[in-house]
C-alpha positions in Angstrom: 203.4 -60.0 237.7 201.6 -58.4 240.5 199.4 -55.3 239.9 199.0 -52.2 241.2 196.7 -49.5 240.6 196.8 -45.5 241.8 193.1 -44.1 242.1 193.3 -40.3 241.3 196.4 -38.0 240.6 196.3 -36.2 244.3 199.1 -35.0 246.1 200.3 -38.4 247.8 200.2 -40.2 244.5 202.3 -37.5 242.8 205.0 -38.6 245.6 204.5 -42.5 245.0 205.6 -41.8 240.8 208.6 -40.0 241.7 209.7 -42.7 243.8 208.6 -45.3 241.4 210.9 -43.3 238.8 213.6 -42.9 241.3 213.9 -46.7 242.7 211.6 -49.4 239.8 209.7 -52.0 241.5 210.2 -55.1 239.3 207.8 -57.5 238.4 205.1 -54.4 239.2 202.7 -53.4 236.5 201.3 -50.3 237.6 198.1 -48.2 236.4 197.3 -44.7 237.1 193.8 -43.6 236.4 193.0 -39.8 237.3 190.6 -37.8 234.9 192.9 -35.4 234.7 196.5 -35.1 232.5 197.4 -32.6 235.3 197.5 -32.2 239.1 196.6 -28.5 239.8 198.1 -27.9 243.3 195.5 -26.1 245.6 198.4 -24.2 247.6 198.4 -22.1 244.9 195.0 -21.6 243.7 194.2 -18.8 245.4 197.8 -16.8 244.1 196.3 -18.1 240.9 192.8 -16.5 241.0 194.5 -13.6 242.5 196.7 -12.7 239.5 200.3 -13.9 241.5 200.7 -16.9 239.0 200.3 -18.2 235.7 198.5 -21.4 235.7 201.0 -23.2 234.9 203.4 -22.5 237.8 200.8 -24.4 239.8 200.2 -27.6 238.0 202.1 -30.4 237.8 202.3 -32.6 234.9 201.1 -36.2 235.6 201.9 -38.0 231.8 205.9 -37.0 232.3 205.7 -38.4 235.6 203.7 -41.3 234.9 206.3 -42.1 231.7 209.1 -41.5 233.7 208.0 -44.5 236.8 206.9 -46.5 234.0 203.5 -46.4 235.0 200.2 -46.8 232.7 198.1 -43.7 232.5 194.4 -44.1 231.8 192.7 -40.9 231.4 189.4 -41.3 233.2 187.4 -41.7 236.5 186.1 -43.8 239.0 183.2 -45.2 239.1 183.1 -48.3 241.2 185.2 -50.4 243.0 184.5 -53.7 244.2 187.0 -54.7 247.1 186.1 -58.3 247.0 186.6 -58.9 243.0 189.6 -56.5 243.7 189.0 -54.4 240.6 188.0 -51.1 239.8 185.5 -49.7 237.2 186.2 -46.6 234.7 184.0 -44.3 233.7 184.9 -45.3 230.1 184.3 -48.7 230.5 187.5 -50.0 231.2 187.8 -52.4 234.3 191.3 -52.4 236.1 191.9 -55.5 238.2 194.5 -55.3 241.0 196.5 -56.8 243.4 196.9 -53.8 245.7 194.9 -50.6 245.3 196.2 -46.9 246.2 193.2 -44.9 246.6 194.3 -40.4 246.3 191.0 -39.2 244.4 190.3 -36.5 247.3 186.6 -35.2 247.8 183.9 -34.0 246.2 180.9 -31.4 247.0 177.5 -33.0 247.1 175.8 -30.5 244.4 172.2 -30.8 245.9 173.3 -29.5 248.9 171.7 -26.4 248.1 168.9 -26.0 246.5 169.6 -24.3 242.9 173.5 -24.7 243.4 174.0 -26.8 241.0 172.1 -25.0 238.1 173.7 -21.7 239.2 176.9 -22.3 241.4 180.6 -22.2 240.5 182.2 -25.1 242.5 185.8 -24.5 243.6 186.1 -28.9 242.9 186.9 -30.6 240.7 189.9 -27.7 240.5 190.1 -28.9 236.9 186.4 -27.7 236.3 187.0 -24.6 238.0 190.0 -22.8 236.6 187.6 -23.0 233.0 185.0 -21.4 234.2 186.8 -18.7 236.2 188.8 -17.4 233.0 184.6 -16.9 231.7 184.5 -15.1 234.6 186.7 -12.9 234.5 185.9 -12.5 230.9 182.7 -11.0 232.1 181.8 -7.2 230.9 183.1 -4.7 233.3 180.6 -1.9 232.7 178.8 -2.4 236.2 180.1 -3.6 239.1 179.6 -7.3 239.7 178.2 -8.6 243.1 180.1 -11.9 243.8 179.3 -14.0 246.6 181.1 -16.8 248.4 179.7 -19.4 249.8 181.8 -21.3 252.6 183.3 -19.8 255.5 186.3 -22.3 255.9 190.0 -21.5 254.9 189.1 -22.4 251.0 186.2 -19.9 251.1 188.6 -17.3 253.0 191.1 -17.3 250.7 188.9 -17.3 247.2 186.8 -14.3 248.4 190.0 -12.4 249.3 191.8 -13.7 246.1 188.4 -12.2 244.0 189.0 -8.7 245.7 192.1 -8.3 244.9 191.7 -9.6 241.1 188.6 -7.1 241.0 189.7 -4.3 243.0 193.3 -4.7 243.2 194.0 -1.7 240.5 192.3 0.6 242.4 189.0 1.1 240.3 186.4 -1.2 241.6 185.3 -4.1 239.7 183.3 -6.2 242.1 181.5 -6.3 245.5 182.6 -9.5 247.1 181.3 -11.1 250.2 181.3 -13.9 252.2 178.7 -16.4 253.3 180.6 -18.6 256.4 177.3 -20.9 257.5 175.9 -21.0 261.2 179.2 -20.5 263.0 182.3 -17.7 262.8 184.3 -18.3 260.0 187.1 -20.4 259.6 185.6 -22.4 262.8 188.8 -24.7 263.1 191.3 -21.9 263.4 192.2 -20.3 266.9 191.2 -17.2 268.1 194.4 -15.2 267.2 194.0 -16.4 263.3 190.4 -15.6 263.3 190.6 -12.4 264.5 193.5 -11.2 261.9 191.2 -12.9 259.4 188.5 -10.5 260.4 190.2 -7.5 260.5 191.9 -8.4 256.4 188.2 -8.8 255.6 187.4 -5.9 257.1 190.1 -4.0 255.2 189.3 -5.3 252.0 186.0 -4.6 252.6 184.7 -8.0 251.4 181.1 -8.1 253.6 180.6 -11.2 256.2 177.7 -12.8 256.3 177.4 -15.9 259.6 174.5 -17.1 258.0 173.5 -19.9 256.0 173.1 -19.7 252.8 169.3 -22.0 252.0 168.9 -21.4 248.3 170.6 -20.3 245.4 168.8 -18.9 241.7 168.9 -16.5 239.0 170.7 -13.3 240.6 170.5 -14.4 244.0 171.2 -15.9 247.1 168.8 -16.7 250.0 170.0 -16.6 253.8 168.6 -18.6 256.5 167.6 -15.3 258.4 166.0 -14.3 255.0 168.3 -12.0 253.7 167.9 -11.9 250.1 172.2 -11.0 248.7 172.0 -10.1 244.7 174.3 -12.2 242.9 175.7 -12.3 239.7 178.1 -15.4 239.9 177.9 -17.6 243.5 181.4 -19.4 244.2 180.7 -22.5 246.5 183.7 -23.8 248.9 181.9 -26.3 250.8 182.7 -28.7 253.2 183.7 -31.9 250.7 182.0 -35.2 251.5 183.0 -38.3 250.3 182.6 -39.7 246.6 179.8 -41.8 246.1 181.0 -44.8 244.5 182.7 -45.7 247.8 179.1 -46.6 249.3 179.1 -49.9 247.5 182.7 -50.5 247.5 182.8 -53.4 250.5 185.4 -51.3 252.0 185.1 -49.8 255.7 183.8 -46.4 256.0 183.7 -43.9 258.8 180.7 -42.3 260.1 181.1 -40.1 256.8 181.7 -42.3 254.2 185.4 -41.9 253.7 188.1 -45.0 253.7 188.9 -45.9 257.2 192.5 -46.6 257.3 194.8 -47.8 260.2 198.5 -45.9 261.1 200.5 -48.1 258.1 197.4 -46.2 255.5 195.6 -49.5 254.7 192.1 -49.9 254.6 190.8 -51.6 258.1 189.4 -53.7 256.1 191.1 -54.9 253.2 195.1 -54.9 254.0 195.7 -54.9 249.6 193.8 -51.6 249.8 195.5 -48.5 250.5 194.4 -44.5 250.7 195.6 -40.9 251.7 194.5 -37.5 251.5 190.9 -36.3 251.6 189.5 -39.5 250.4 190.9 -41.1 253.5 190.3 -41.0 257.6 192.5 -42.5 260.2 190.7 -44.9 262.3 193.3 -44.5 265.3 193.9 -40.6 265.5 191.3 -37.6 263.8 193.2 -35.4 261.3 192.0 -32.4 259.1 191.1 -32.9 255.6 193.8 -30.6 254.7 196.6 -30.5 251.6 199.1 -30.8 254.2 198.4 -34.5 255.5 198.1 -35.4 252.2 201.7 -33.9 251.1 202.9 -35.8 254.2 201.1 -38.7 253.4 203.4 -39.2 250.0 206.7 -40.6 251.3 204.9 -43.3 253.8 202.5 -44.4 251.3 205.4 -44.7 249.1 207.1 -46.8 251.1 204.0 -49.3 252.2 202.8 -49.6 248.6 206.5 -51.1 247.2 206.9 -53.1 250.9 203.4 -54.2 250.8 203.9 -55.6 246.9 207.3 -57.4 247.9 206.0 -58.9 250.9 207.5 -57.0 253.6 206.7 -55.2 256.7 204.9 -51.9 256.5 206.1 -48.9 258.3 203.4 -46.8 260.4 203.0 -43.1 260.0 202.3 -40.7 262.8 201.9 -36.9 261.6 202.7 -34.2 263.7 200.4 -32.9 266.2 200.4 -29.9 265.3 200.9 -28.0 261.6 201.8 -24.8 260.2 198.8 -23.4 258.2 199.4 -20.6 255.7 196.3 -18.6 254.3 196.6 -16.0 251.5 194.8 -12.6 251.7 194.2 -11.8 248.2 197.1 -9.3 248.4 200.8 -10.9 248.9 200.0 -11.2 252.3 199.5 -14.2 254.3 198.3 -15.7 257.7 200.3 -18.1 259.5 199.0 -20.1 262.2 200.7 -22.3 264.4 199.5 -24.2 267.5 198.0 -21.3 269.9 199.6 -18.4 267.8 199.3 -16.4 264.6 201.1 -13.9 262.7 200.6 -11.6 259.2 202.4 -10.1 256.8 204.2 -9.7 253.8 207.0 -12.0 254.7 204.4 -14.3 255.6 203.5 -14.7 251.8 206.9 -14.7 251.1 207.4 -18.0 253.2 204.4 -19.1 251.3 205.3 -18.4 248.2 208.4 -20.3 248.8 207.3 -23.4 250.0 204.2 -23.5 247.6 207.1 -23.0 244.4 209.0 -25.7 245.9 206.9 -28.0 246.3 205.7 -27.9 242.6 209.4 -27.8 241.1 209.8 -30.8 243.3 208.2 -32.9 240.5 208.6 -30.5 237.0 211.5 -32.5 236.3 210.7 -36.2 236.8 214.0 -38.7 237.0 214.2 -40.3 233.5 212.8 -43.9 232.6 215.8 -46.5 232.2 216.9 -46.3 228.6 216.2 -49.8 227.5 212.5 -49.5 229.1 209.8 -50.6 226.7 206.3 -48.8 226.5 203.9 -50.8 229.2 201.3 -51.8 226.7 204.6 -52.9 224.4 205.4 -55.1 227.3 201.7 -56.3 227.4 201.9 -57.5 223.6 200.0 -54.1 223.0 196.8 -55.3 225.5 194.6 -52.0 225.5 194.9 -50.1 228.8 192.7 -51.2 231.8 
């Protein structure tokens, strides 16, 4: 019986189940271990805080899925693996040993990255964490207006400072002052000039205030700038640039200059060929790409396919993503930002298109294929062994 286990519930591994349910791999017993009974889809996070959605049009259900590729779900995290014993370690003590490993955990913030963030912030990850504490938040008493600040001036921080106007503001009586701390450079630095501009001008609009500073330390009912600016604060939302999770330091595997899996053009780690990742947690070796939802989406169907060849024995096929992608951003309102190679455009139908693909993408898995009916429970199979 060879084993396999899926590290994390992310948007690639989400794929893998549903092709597991679709087409079985016999003689396979698989293990997912994710935290989390639910994948929150980040597309939609920012209609979410908005008001667009209910949370639960943007989650998808990971024990269904799980159930229906008959695949072992074990509710907890990572906190080592150890590439030469091939096994991984859970944070509630269980040890999962494996004969090929599928790594989709994503990234994480490094908390200390601003002094007082983590006493006072509100990370946007883990996305699990954060929808909790944003319902407190907008629990908070209305009777003065509450100064929100963002802190991140990528497309995350973009998108959850215009998503907080409109959820504030959007009525018409004024809630909230929101603004928007992007760091040393413009924001949404990786964006051409066409996108960035329209971006300035919605902010402008929605008269959420820029800030192209850094922000150097965060405490009780404030935020400090690098210029010395002094912003009053009543709840600071970090979106930061991720970095990658900590346990992979002592994992034996090859790393990029920034600690994340370095994988070759079939997704395998350069260094171990029975270790496989995608998504944030991973970075091609041959080709950069952006640490962006849409690469890992894309990711699903090839690591799909290389997982169930890699177990049988066959070859593995190599993925090339486009050159270029279509990047959607949501302006709080249902309007949206599309950019695309050189160009960008705005507008309602922009959100509409959004909205569209986002809703798709999540019905894609609400319905997972059904088990085969004379399919035993895994840990039946296992004589009722205890989950790794």
């Amino acid at each position: 019986m060879r084993r396999l286990v899926l590290l994390g519930g992310g948007h690639a591994h989400v794929h893998v189940l549903t092709e597991m349910a679709r087409e079985p791999m016999p003689g396979v017993q698989a293990v997912l271990a994710t935290p989390f009974a639910r994948a929150i889809y980040s597309g939609m996070l920012p209609g979410w805080m908005a008001g667009h959605y209910a949370l639960e049009q943007c989650t998808i259900a990971l024990e269904p899925l799980a159930r229906a590729a008959r695949v072992e779900l074990a509710l907890s995290s990572v906190v080592a693996v150890s590439a030469g014993e091939r096994t991984v370690m859970l944070a509630d003590g269980r040890v999962a040993e494996y004969d090929v490993l599928s790594i989709d955990t994503g990234s994480v913030y490094d908390r200390d990255a601003i002094p007082g963030a983590r006493e006072h912030g509100l990370f946007l990850r883990p996305l699990e964490h954060f929808v909790q504490l944003y319902e407190r938040l907008l629990a908070l008493p209305t009777d003065r207006l509450l100064n929100l600040v963002v802190i991140g001036g990528g497309a995350a921080g973009f998108e959850v400072a215009l998503a907080l106007h409109h959820r504030f503001n959007g009525s018409g009586a004024e809630r909230a002052r929101v603004c928007l701390v992007s760091g040393d450079s413009m924001a949404l630095p990786s964006f051409n000039p066409a996108v960035r501009e329209r971006a300035l001008r919605v902010l402008r609009r929605a008269r959420v205030t820029l800030f192209n500073q850094r922000c150097v330390e965060i405490s009780a009912g404030q935020v400090l700038l690098d210029n010395g600016a002094r912003l009053v604060c009543d709840v600071p939302l970090l979106a930061l640039p991720t970095v990658a999770p900590p346990w992979l330091r002592d994992s034996a595997l090859a790393l990029d200059a920034d600690g994340f899996v370095a994988t070759t053009e079939t997704l395998q780690s350069t260094s171990h060929g029975d270790v496989f990742a995608a998504g944030d947690v991973a970075s091609r070796s041959d080709r950069p790409l952006a640490r962006s939802g849409v690469y890992a989406v894309r990711a699903g169907p090839a690591l799909a396919i290389n997982l169930r060849r890699r177990l049988a024995g066959g070859p593995l096929q190599p993925w090339q993503p486009k050159a270029n992608s279509l990047y959607l951003l949501s302006c709080g309102e249902r309007r949206a930002i599309a950019s695309w190679r050189n160009f960008g455009f705005q507008g309602r139908w922009v959100w509409a298109w959004k909205d569209w693909i986002d809703r798709g993408f999540v019905a894609r898995y609400a319905e997972p294929a059904a088990a085969p009916e004379a399919a035993l429970p895994i840990s039946a199979e296992r004589g009722g062994d205890a989950a790794p």
